[in-house]
Structure formats: C-alpha cells, structure tokens
Backbone as CSV, one residue per row, in Angstrom:
resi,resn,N_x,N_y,N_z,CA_x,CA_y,CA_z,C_x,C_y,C_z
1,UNK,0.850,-1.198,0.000,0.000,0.000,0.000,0.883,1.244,0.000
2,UNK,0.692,2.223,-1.300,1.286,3.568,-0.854,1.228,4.441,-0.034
3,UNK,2.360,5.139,0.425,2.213,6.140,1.245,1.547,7.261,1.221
4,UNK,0.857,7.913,1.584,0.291,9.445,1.181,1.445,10.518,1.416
5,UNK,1.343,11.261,0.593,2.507,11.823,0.930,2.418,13.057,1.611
6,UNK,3.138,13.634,2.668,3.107,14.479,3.685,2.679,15.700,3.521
7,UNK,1.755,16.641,3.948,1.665,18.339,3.479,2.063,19.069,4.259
8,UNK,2.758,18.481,5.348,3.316,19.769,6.042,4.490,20.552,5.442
9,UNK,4.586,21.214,5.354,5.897,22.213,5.228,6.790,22.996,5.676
10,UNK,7.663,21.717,6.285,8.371,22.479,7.380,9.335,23.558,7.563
11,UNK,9.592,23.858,5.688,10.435,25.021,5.561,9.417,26.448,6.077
12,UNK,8.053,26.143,6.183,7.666,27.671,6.884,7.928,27.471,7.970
13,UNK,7.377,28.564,8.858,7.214,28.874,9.982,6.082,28.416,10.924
14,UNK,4.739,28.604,10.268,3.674,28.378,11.064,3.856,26.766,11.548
15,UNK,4.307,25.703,10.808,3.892,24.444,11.576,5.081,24.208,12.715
16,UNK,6.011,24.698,12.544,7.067,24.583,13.278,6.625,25.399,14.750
17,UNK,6.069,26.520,14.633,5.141,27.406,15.925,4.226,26.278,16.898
18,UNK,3.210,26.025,16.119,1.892,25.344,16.393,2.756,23.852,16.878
19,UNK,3.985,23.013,16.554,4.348,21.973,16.951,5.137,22.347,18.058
20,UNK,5.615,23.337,18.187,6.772,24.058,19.430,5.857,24.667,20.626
21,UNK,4.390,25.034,20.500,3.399,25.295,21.441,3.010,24.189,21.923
22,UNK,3.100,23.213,21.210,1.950,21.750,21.900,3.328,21.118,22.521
23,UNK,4.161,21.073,21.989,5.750,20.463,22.774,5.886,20.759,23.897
24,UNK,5.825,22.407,24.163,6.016,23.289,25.426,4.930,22.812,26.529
25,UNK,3.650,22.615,25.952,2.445,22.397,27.112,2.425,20.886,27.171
26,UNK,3.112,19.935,26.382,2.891,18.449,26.845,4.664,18.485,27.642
27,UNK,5.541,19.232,27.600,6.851,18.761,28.604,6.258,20.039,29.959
28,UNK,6.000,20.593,29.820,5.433,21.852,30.739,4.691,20.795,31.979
29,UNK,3.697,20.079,31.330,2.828,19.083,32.409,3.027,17.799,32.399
30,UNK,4.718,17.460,32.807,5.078,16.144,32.837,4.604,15.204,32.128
31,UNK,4.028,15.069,31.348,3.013,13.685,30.829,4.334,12.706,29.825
32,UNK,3.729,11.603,29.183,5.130,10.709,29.259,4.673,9.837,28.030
33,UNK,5.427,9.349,27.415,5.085,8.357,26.484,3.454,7.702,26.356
34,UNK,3.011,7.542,27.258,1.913,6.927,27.267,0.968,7.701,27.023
35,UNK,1.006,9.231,27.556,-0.009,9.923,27.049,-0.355,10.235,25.608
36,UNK,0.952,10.122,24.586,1.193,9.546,23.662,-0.015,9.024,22.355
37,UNK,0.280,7.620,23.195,-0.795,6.868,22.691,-2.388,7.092,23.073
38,UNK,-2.586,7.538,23.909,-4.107,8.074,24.162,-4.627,9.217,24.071
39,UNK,-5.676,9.585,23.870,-5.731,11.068,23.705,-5.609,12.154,25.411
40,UNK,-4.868,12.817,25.378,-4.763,13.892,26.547,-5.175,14.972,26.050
41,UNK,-5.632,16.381,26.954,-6.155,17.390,26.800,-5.026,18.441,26.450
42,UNK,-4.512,18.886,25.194,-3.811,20.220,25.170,-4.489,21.180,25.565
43,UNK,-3.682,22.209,24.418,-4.562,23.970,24.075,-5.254,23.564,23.701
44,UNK,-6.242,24.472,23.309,-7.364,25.103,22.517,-6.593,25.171,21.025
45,UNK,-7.070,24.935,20.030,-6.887,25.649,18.889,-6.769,27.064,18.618
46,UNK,-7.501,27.770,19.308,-7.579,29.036,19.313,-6.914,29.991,20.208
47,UNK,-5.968,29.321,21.025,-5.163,29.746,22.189,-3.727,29.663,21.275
48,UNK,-3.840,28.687,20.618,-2.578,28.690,19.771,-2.656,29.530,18.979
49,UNK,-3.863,29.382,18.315,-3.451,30.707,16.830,-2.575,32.284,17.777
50,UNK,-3.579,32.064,18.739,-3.482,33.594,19.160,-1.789,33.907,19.807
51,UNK,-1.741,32.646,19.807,-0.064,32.688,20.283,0.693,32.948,19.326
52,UNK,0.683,31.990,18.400,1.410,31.780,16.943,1.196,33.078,15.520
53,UNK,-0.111,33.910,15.942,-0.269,34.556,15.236,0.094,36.419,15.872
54,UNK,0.638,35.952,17.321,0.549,37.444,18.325,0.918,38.292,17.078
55,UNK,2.497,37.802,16.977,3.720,39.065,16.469,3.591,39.541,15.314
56,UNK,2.375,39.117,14.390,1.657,39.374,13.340,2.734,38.906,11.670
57,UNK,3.245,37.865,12.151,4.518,37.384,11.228,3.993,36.505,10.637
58,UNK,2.928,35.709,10.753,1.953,35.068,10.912,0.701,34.978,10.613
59,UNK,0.379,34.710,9.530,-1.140,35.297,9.273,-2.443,33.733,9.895
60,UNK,-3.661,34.610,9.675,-4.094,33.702,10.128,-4.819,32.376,9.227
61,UNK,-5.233,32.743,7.874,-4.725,31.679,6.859,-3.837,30.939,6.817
62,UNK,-2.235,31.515,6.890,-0.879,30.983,6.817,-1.140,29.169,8.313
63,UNK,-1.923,29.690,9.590,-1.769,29.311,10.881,-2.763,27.981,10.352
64,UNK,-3.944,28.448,9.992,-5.119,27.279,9.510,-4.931,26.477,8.721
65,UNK,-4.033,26.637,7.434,-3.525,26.133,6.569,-2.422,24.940,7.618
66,UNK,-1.667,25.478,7.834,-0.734,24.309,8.414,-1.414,23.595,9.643
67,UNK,-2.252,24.316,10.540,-2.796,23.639,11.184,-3.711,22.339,10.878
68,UNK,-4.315,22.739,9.043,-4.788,21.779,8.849,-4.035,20.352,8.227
69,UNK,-2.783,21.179,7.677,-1.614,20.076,7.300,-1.432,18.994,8.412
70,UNK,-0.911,19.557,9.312,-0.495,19.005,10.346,-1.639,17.726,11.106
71,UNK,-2.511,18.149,10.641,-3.599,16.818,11.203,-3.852,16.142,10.123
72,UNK,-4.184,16.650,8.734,-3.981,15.649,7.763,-2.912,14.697,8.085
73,UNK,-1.379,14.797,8.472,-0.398,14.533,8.369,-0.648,13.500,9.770
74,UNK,-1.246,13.646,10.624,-1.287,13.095,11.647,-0.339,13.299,12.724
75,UNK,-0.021,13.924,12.992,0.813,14.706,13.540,0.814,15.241,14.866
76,UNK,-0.911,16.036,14.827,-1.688,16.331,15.680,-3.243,16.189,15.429
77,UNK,-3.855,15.914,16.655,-5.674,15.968,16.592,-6.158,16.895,17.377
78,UNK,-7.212,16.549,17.528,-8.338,17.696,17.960,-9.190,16.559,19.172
79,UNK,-9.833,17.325,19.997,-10.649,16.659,20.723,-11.664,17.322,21.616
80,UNK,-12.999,17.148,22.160,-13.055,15.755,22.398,-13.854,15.005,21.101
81,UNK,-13.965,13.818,20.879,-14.940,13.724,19.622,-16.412,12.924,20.181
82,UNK,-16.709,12.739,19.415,-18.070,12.509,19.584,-19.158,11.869,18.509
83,UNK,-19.508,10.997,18.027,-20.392,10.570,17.077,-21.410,11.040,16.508
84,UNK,-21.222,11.257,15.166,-22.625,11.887,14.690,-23.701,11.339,14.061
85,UNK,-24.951,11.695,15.025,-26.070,10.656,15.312,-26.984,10.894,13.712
86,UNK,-27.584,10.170,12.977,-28.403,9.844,11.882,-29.370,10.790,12.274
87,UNK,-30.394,11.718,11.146,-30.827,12.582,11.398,-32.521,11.100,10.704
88,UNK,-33.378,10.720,11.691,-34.520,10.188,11.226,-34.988,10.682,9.925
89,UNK,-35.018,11.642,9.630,-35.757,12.581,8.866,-34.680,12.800,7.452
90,UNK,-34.041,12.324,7.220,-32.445,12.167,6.319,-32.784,11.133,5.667
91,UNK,-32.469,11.006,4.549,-32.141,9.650,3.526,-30.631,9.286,3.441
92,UNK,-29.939,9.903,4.489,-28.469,9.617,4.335,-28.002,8.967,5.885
93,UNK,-27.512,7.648,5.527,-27.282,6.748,6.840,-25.826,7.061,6.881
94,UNK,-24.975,7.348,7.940,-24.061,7.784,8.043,-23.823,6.529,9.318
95,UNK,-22.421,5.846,8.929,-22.287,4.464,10.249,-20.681,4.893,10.648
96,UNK,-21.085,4.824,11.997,-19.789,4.548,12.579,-18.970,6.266,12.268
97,UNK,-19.403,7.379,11.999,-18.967,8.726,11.892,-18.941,9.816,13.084
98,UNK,-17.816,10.089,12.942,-17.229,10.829,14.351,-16.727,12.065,13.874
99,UNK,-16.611,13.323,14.694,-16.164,14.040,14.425,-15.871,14.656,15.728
100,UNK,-14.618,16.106,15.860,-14.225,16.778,16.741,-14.916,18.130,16.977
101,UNK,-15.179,18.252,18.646,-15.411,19.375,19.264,-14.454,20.411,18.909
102,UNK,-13.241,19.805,19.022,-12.060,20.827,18.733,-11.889,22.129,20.031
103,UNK,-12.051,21.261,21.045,-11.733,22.345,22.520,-10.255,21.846,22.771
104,UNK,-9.699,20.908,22.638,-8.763,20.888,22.673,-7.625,20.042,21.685
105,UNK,-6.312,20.851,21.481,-5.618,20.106,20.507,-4.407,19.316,21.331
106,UNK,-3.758,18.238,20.661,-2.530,17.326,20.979,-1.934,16.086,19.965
107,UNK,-0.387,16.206,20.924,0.425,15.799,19.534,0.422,14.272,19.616
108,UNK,0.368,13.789,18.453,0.274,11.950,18.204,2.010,11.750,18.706
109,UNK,1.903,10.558,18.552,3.565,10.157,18.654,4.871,10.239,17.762
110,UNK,4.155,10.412,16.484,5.024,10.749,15.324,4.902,12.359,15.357
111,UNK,3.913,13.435,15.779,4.061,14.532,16.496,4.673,15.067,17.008
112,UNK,5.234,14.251,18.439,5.745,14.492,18.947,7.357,14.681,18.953
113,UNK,7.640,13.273,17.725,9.201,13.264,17.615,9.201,14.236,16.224
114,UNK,8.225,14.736,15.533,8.529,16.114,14.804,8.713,17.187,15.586
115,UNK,7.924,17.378,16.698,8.075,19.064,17.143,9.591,18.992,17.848
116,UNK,10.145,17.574,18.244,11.773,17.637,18.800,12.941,17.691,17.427
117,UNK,12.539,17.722,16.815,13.046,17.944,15.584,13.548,18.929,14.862
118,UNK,12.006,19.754,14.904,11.975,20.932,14.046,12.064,22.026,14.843
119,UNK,12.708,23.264,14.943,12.896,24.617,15.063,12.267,25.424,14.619
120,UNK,11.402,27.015,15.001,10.876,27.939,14.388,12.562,28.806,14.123
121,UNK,12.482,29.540,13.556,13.545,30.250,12.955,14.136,31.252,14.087
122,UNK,15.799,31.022,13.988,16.529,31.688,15.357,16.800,33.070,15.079
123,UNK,16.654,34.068,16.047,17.201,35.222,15.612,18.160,35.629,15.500
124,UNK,18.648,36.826,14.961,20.002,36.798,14.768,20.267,37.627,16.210
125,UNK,21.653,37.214,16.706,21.849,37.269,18.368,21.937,39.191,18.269
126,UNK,22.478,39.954,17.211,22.975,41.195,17.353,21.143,42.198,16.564
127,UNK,20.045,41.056,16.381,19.197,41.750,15.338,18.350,42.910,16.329
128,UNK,18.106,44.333,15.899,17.403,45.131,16.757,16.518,45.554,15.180
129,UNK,14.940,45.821,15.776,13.785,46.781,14.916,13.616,47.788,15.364
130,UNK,13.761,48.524,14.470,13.285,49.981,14.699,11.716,50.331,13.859
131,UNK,10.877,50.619,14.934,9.426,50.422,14.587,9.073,51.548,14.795
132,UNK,8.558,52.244,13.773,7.387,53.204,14.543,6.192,53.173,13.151
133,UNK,4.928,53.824,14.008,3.944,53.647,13.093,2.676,54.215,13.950
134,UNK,1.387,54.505,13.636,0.440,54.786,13.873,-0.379,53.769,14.595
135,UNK,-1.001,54.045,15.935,-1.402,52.601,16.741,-2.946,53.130,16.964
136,UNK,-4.270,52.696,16.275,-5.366,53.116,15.892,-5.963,52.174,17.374
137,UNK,-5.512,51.137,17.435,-5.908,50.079,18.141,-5.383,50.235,19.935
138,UNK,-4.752,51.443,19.803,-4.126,52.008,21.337,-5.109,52.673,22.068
139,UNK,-5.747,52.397,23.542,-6.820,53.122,24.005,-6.146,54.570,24.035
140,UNK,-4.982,54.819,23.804,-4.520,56.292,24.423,-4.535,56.615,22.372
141,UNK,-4.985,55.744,21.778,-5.055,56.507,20.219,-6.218,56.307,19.656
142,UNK,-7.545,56.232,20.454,-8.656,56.116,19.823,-9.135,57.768,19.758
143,UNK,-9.202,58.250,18.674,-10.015,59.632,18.550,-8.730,60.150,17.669
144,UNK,-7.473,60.165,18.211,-6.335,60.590,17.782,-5.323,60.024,17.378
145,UNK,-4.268,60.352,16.631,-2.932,59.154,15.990,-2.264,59.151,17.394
146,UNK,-1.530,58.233,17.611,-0.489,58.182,18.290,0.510,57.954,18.109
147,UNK,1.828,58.314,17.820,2.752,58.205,17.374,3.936,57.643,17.831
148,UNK,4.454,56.373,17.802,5.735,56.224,18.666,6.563,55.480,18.310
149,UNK,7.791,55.567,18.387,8.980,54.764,17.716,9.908,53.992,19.365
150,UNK,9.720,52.542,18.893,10.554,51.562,19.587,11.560,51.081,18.946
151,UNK,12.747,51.049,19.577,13.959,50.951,19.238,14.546,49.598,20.047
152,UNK,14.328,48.401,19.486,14.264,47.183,20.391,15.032,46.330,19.925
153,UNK,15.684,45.531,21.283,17.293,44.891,21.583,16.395,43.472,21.300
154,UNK,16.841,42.613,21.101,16.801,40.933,20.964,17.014,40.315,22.079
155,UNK,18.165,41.286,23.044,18.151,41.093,24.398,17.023,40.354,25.076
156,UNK,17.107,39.208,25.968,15.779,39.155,26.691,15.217,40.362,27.556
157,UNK,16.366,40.484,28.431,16.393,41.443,29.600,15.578,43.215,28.866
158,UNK,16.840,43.474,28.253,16.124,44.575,27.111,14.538,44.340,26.532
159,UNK,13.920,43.022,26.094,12.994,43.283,25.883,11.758,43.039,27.309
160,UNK,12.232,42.705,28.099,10.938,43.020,28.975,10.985,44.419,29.853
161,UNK,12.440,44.860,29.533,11.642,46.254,30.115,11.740,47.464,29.484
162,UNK,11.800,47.220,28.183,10.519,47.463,27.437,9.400,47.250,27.179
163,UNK,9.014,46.214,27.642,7.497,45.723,28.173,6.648,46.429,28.866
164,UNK,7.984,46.187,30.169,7.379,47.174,31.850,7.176,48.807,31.167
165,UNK,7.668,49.000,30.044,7.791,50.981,30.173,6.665,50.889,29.061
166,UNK,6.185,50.144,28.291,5.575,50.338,27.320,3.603,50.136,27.735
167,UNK,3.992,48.973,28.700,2.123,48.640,29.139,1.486,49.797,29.571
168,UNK,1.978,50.354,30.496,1.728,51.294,31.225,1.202,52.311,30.367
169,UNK,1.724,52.579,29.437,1.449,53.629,28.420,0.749,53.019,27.441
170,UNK,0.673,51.889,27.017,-0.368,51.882,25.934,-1.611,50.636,26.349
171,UNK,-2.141,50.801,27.933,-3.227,50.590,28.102,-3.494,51.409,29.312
172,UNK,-4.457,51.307,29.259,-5.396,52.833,29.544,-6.193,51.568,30.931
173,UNK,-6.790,51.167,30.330,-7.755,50.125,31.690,-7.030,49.489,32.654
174,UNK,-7.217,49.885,34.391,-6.220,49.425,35.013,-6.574,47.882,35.484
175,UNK,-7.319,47.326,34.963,-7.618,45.879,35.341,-6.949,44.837,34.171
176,UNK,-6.546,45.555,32.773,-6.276,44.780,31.974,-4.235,45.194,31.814
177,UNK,-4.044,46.492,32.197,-2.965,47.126,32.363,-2.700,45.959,33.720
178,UNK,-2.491,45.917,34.910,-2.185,45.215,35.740,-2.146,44.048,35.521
179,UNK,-3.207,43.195,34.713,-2.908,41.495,34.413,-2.097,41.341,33.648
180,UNK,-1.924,42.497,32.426,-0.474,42.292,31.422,0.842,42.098,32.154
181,UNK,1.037,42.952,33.424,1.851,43.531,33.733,2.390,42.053,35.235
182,UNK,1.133,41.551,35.258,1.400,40.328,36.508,2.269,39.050,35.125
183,UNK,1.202,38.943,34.126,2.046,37.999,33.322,2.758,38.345,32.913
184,UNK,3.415,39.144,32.760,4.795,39.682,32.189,5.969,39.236,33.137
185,UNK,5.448,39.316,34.573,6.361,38.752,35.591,6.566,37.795,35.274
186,UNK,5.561,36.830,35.476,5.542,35.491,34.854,6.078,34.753,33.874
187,UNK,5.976,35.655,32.857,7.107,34.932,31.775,8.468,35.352,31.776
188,UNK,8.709,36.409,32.626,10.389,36.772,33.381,10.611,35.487,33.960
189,UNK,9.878,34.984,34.949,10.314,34.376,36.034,10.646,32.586,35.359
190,UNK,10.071,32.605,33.919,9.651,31.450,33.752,10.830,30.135,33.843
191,UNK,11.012,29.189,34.239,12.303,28.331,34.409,13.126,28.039,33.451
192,UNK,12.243,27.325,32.419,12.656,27.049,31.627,12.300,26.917,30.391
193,UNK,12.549,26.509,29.139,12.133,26.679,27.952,10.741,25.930,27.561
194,UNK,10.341,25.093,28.444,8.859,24.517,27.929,7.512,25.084,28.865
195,UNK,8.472,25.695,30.246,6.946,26.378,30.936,6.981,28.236,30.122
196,UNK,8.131,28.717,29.045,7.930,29.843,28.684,6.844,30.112,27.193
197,UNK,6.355,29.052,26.812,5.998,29.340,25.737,4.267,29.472,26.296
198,UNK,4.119,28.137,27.356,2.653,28.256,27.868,2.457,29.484,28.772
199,UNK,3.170,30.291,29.452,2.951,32.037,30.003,3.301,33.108,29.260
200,UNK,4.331,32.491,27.783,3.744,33.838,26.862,2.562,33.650,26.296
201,UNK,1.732,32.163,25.844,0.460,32.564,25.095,-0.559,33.073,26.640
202,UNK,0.221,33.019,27.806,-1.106,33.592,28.880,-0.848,34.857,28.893
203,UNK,0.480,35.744,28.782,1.076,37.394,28.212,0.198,37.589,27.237
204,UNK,0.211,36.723,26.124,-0.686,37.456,25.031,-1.917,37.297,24.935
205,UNK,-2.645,36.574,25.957,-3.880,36.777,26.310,-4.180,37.552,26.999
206,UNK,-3.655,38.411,27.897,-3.525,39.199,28.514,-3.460,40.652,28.241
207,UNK,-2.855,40.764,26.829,-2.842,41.920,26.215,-3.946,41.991,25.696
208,UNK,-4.830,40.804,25.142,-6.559,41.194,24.593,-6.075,42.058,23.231
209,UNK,-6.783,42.966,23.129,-7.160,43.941,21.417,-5.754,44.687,21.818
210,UNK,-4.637,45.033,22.523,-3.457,45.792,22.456,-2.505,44.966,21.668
211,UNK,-2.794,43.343,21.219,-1.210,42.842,20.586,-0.250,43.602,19.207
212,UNK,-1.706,44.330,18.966,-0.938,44.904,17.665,0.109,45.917,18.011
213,UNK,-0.160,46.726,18.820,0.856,47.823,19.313,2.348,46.945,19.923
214,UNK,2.112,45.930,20.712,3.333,45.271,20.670,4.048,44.081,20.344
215,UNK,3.303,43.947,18.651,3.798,43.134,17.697,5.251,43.490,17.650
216,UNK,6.284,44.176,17.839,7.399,44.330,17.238,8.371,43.556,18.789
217,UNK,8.314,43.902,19.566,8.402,43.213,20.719,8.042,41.996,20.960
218,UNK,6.964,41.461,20.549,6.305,39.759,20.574,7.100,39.141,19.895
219,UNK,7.557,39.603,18.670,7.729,38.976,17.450,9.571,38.500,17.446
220,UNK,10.068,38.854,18.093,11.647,38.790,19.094,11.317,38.111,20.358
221,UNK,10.678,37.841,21.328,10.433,37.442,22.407,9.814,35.550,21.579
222,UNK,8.764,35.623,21.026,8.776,34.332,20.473,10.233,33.538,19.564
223,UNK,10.663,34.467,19.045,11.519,33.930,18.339,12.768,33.684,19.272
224,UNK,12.585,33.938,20.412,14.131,33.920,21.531,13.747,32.624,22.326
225,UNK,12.424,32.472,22.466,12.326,31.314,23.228,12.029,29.927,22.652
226,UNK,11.504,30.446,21.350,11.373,29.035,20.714,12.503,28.590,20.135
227,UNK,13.601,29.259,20.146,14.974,29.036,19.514,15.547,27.681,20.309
C-alpha cells in the first residue's frame, strides 16, 4: 500500500510554531510516552493561533492552513470527539462517523518526535527593529494618531523592560494594564524553555485587542524562546 505523501511544510514557519506550542504544554505538564498513545487534553486551537499569530509574522490563513496540514499529516488531533447521530428525517445513513469538538488540541507520537526535531527560525543574536507607526488600536489613540517609535534589543532582559515601560502607556484600563503587567512577571520568572511558551500565550492573552501595538516586541520574544 502507498504512502500518502506528507503536506506539512516544514520550511515555513507556522507548523514549526503550532508543533513548538503543543511540545512546550505536553513537557510543561510532565506527561510521558503513554499519554502519547491516548488522547490527553492540550490547548485550545484558538489559544494557539493567538499565540502563533501574536507578532503578526503570521497570518491567520498561513496558521489554519498548516494547522490543517499538520492533522492531515497526523501529527496532531483535535478533541473531544463525539459521534454523529443519523438525522430520522435524512435519507443519508451515516455508520460509525465521528467528528471533533475541537476544545482541545494534541500531539500523536510521530508529532511528537517532529516538534523535537523541528525549530521555528533563530534570531540573529545582534538583530534590533526599529518600529514606529500609527497605533489606531491604542486606548490612548482612539479619537487621535499616536505616534511612537521603539527601538528594540533581541536582548531578553532589554525586551521586557521594554514591556514594563511600554504597558503602562499603551493601556489605559487598570484591570487589563495590571494582568499584562502580573504575566509579564511570569514569563520573566519562567524556568525554563517549555513552561515559557505556555505564560507567553497567557502574556498574550492578557494583552486582549493591544497585541498589535506590541507586535514588534512579541515577534523577538517568540523567536528567543522558541529558539
């Protein structure tokens, strides 16, 4: 019997993201060969995009597309599933058909020894962006432009405090300003390379409708830790 042949494409970026997020949250929560073979609870699908798509390098076609490679490929699934029941009233008998909730995603076993494999792309150790641009999406720039130029190190250290000087100023609500600013600790503090990827997608949940203003910053901070 022939093989089907593979659609992932690991010369991009996006599947290499989406396999380096599910890596991080299955070594993050100890689980072991065996979980493997059975289905366990990852992310969300949609916790990932929002991770994989923060730094806007990333589109969200580009993310769906490989996301859907990647399960063609078997690679990764979806869960929980559930059977879909014959509609009485249908002339179409459907036997033995299942399909996914899709609340949560995780990696198969051949998955798994891809995401140890593959790399998202390293930065260059000396690379700095110089960004500036109009932030429509800034509560301190709704009515008016706001104008501001970041001048940002690859540095880790350098980029979180630019973090700390930047939240403050480009959120306005002190309940969503303060939770950015608690997970931001959090992914300072983080140990090591598989609990940092699961408290930056909780950083960039945290930022809510502000990621665009600090896409230029995300987009160096993912690429430092998934390295």
């Amino acid at each position: 019997m022939a093989h089907r042949k593979p659609t992932t494409d690991f010369q991009q970026e996006a599947p290499k993201r989406i396999l380096a997020a599910l890596l991080a949250d299955f070594r993050e929560r100890n689980l072991t060969a065996q979980d493997l073979h059975r289905t366990y609870q990852g992310i969300s699908p949609d916790e990932i995009k929002q991770g994989c798509c923060a730094d806007g390098e990333i589109s969200e076609v580009d993310f769906d597309l490989a996301f859907q490679n990647l399960e063609q490929d078997d690679l990764i699934d979806t869960g929980p599933k559930e059977r879909v029941l014959n509609d009485p009233n249908s002339g179409v008998l459907m036997i033995g058909f299942v399909t996914s909730k899709r609340e949560y995603t995780f990696l198969s076993e051949e998955g798994y020894k891809a995401a140890t494999r593959v790399r998202p792309l390293r930065p260059h150790l000396n690379q700095h962006l110089h960004f500036s641009g109009t932030f429509h999406q800034s509560p301190i720039g709704v009515g008016d432009h706001v104008i501001q130029t970041l001048n940002i190190s690859s540095k880790d250290a350098e980029l979180f405090d630019q973090l700390r000087r930047e939240i403050p100023l480009q959120i306005a609500e002190p309940e969503r300003k303060e939770l950015a600013l608690q997970r931001l600790a959090e992914l300072e503090k983080a140990p090591d390379k598989p609990s940092r990827m699961d408290r930056y997608l909780q950083f960039v949940g945290a930022l809510g409708d502000h990621i665009t203003v600090f896409s230029p910053v995300l987009t160096l901070l993912m690429r430092s830790f998934l390295s």
